[in-house]
GUZANU-502887 format. One record per residue (C-alpha): residue number from 1; residue in one letter; x, y, z. Coordinates in Angstrom, 3 decimals. Each point is the difference from the previous one (the first is absolute). Layout:
BEGIN
+-----+--------+----------+----------+----------+
: num : residu :     east :    north :       up :
+-----+--------+----------+----------+----------+
: NUM :      A :        X :        Y :        Z :
...
+-----+--------+----------+----------+----------+
END
This chain:
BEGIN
+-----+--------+----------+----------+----------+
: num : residu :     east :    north :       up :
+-----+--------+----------+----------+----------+
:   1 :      X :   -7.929 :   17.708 :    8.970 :
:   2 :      X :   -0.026 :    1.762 :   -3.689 :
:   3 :      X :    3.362 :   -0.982 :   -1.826 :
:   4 :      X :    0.094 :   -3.306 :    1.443 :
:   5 :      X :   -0.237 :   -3.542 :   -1.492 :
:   6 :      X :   -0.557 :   -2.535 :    2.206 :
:   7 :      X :    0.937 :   -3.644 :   -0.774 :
:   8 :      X :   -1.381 :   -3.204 :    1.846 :
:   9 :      X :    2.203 :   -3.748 :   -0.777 :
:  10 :      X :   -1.165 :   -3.395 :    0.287 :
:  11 :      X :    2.584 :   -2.779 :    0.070 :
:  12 :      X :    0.399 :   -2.732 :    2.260 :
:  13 :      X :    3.217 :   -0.330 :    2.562 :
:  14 :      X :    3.129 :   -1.061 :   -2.051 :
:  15 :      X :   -1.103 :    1.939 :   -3.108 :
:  16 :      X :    1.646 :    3.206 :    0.617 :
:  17 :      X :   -2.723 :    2.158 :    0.162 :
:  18 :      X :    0.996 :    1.673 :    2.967 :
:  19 :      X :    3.452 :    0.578 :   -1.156 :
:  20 :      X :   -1.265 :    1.222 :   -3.291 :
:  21 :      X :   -1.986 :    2.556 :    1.666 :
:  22 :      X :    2.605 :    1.642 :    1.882 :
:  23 :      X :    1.978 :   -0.054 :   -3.100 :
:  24 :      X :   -2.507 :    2.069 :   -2.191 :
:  25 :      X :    0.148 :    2.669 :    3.395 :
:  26 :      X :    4.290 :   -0.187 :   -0.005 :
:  27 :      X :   -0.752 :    0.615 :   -3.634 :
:  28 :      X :   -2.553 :    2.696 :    0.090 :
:  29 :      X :    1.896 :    1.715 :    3.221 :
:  30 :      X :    3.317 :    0.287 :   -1.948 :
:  31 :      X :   -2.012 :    1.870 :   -3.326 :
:  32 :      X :   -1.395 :    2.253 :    2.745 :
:  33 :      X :   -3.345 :   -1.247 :    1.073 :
:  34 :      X :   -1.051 :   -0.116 :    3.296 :
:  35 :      X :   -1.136 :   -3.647 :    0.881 :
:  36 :      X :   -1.175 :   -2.452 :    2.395 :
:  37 :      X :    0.735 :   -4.086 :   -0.770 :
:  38 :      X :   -1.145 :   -2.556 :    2.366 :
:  39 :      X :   -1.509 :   -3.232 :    0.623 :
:  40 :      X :   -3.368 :   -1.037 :    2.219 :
:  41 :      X :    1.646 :   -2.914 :    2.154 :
:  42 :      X :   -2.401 :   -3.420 :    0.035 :
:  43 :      X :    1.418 :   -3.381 :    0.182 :
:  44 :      X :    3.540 :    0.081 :   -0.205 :
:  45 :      X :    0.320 :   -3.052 :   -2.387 :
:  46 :      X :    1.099 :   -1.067 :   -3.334 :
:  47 :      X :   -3.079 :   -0.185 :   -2.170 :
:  48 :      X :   -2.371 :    2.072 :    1.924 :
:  49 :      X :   -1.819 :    2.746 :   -1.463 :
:  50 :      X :    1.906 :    3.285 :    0.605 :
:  51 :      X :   -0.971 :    3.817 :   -0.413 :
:  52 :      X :    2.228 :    2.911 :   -0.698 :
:  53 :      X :   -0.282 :    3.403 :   -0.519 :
:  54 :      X :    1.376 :    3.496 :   -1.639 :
:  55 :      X :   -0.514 :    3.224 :    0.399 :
:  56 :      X :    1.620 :    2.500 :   -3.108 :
:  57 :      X :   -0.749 :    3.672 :    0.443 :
:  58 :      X :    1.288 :    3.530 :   -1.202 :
:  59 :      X :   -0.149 :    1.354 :    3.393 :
:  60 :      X :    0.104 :   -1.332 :    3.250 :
:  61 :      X :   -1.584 :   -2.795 :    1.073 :
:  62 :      X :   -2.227 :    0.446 :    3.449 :
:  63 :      X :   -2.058 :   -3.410 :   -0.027 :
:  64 :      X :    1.641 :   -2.988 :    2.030 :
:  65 :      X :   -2.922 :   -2.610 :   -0.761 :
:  66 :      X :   -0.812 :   -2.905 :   -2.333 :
:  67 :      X :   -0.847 :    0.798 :   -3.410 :
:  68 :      X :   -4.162 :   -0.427 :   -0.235 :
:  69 :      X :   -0.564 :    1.679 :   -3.638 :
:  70 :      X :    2.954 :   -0.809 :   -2.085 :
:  71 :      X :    0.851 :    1.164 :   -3.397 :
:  72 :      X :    1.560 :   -2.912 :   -1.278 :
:  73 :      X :    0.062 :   -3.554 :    1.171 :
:  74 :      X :    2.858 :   -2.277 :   -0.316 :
:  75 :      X :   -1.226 :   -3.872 :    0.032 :
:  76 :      X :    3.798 :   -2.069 :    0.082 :
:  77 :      X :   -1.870 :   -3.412 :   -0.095 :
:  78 :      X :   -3.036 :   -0.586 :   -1.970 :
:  79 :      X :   -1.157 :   -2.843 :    2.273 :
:  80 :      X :   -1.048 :    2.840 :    2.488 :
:  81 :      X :   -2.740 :    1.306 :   -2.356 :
:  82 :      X :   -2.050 :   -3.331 :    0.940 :
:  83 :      X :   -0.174 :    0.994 :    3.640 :
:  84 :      X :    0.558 :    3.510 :    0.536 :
:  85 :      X :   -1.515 :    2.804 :   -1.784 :
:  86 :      X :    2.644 :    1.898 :   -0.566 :
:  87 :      X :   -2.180 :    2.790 :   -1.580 :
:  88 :      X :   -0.824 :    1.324 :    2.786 :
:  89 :      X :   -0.150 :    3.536 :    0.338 :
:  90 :      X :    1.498 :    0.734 :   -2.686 :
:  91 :      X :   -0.801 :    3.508 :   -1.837 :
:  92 :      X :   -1.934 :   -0.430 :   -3.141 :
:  93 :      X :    2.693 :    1.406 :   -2.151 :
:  94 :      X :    2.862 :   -2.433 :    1.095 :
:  95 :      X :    1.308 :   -3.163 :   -0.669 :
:  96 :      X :    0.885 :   -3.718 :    0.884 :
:  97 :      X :    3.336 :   -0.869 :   -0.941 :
:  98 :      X :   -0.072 :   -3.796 :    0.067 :
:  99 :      X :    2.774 :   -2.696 :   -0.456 :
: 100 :      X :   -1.342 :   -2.955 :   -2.004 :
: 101 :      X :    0.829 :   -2.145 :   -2.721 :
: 102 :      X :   -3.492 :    0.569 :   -1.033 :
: 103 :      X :   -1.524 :    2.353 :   -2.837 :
: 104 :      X :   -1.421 :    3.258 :    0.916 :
: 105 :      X :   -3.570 :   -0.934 :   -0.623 :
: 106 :      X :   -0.395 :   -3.059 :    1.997 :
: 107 :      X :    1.608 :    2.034 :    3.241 :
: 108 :      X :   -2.346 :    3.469 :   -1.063 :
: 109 :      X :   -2.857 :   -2.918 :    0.382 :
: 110 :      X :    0.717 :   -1.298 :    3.279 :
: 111 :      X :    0.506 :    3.378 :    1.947 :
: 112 :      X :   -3.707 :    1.125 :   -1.695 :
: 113 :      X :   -1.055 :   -2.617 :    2.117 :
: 114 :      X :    0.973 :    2.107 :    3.069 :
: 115 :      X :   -1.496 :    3.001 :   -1.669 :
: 116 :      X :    2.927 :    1.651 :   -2.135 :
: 117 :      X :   -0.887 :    1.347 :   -3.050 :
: 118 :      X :    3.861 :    2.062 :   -0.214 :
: 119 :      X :    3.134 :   -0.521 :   -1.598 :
: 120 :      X :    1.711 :   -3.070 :    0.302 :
: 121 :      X :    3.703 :   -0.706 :   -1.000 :
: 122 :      X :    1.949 :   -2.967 :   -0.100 :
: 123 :      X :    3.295 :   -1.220 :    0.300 :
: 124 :      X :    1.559 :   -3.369 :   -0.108 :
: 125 :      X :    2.731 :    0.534 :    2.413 :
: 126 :      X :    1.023 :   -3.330 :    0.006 :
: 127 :      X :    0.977 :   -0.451 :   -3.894 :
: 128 :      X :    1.816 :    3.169 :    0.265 :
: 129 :      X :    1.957 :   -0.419 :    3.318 :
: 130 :      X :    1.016 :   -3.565 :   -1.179 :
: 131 :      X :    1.101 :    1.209 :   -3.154 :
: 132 :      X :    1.881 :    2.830 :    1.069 :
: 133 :      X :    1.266 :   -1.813 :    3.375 :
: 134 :      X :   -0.315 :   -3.642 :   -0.615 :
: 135 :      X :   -2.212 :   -0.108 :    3.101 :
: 136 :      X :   -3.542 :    1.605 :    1.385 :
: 137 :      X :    0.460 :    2.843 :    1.934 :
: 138 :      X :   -3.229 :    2.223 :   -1.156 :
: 139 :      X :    1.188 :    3.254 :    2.131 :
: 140 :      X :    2.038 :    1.751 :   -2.838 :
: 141 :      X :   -2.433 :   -0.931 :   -3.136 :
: 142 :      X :   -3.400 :    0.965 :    2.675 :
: 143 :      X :    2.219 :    3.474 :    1.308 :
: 144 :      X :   -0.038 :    0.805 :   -3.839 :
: 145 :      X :   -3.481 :   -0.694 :   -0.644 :
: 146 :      X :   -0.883 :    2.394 :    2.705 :
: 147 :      X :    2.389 :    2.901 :   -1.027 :
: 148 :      X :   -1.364 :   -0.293 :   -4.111 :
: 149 :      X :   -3.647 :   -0.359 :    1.233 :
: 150 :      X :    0.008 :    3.037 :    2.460 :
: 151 :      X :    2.520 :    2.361 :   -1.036 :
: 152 :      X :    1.050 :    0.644 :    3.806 :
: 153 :      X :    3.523 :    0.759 :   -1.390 :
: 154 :      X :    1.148 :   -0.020 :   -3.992 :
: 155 :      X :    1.406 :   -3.490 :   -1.668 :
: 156 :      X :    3.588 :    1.998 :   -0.384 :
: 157 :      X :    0.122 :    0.951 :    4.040 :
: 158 :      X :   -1.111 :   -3.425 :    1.122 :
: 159 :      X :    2.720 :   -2.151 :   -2.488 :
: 160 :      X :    2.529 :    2.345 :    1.466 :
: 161 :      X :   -1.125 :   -0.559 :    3.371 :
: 162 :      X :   -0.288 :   -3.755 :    0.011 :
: 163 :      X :    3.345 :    0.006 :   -1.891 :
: 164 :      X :    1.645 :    1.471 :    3.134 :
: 165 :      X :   -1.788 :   -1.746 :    2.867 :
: 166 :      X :    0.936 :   -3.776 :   -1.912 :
: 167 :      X :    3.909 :    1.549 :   -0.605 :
: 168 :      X :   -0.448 :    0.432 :    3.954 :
: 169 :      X :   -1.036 :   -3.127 :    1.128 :
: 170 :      X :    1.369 :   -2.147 :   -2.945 :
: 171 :      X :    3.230 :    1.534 :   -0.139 :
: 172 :      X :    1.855 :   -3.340 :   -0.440 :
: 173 :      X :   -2.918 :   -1.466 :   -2.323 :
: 174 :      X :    0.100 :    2.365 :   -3.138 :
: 175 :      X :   -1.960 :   -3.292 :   -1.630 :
: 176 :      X :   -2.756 :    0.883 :    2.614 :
: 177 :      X :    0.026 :    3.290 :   -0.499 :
: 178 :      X :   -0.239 :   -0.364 :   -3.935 :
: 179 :      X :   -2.508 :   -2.238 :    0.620 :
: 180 :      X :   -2.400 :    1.837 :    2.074 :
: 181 :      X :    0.410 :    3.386 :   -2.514 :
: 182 :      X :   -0.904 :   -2.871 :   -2.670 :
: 183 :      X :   -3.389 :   -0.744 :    1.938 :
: 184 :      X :   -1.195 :    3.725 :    0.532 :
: 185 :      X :    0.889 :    0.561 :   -3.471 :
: 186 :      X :   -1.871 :   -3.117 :   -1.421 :
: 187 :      X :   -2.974 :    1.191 :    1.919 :
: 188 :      X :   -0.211 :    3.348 :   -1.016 :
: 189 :      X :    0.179 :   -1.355 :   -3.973 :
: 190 :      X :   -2.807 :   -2.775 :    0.953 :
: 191 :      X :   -2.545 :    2.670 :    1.522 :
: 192 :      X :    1.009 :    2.453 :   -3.095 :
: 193 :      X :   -1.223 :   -2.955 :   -1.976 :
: 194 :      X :   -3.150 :   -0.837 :    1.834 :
: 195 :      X :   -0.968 :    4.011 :    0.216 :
: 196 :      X :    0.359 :   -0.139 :   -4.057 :
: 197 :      X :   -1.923 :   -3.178 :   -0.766 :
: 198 :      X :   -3.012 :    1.396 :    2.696 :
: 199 :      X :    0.059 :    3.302 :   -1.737 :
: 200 :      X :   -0.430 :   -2.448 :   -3.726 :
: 201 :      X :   -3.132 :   -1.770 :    1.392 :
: 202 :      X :   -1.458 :    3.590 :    0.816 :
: 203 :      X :    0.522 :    1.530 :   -2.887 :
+-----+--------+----------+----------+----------+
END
């Protein structure tokens, strides 16, 4: 479908990718996309390798399957990209969004393994949930990465957004809620950073 991005996750159970899928659609729905947000059931256990999906569009979405041919892929645990090639199908002009405490480089070299020669960008969701929530919850910091790296709805929409839906469901935890904004916030400055310094070697 033309004015649709398509966006294929890769966590395992416990991680939140699920949940932070169908948080980027209740995000996307409420700017006025249409969307789909959904997860491919496996083994319903902690640890196990999980997929979910979304589906962000200007018009109407008609397609009810998996997503084959993503635009961007969203890789919540690093320890997946020895096992799974998580590349797969992806369009030649997208992107792996990977959480890792690892530079850049050394994860760009280990999906060329599998054959992908794209962009790569990475995220250590862990340093930046801990600091910003004193524990490691990589949904809010990965949800940013995914909003800065495909544009599916603008930084100011998505802050505002988030802002609401954590108000919601942290209505007696305004630490939480501060905390959370802290995490999207801190993610959006670390990619800002990265996209500078990659644009430096380039030049």
């Amino acid at each position: 479908m033309k004015n649709t991005v398509e966006i294929r996750w890769h966590g395992r159970g416990g991680q939140g990718a699920k949940t932070a899928a169908l948080l980027l659609a209740d995000v996307a729905f409420k700017t006025g996309k249409y969307v789909q947000g959904f997860p491919e059931y496996g083994p319903e256990r902690m640890g196990a390798p999980i997929t979910a999906y979304n589906r962000i569009s200007e018009e109407p979405i008609t397609i009810h399957s998996n997503i084959y041919t993503p635009d961007y892929v969203v890789v919540v645990d690093d320890g997946l990209l020895d096992g799974i090639d998580v590349t797969g199908g992806l369009k030649r002009d997208g992107a792996v969004i990977v959480n890792t405490e690892r530079g850049r480089e050394e994860i760009a070299a280990k999906l060329r393994r599998h054959g992908w020669k794209g962009s790569v960008c990475t995220v250590d969701a862990r340093k930046i949930s801990v600091e910003a929530l004193g524990r490691y919850y990589p949904n809010s910091p990965m949800l940013a990465a995914v909003v800065a790296v495909s544009g599916v709805v603008t930084t100011a929409e998505f802050l505002k957004e988030m802002r609401d839906s954590f108000a919601h469901k942290f209505a007696k935890k305004p630490e939480v809620i501060e905390g959370n904004m802290k995490a999207l916030e801190m993610t959006f400055e670390a990619l800002a950073k990265e996209r500078t310094g990659a644009a430096r070697k380039s030049a």
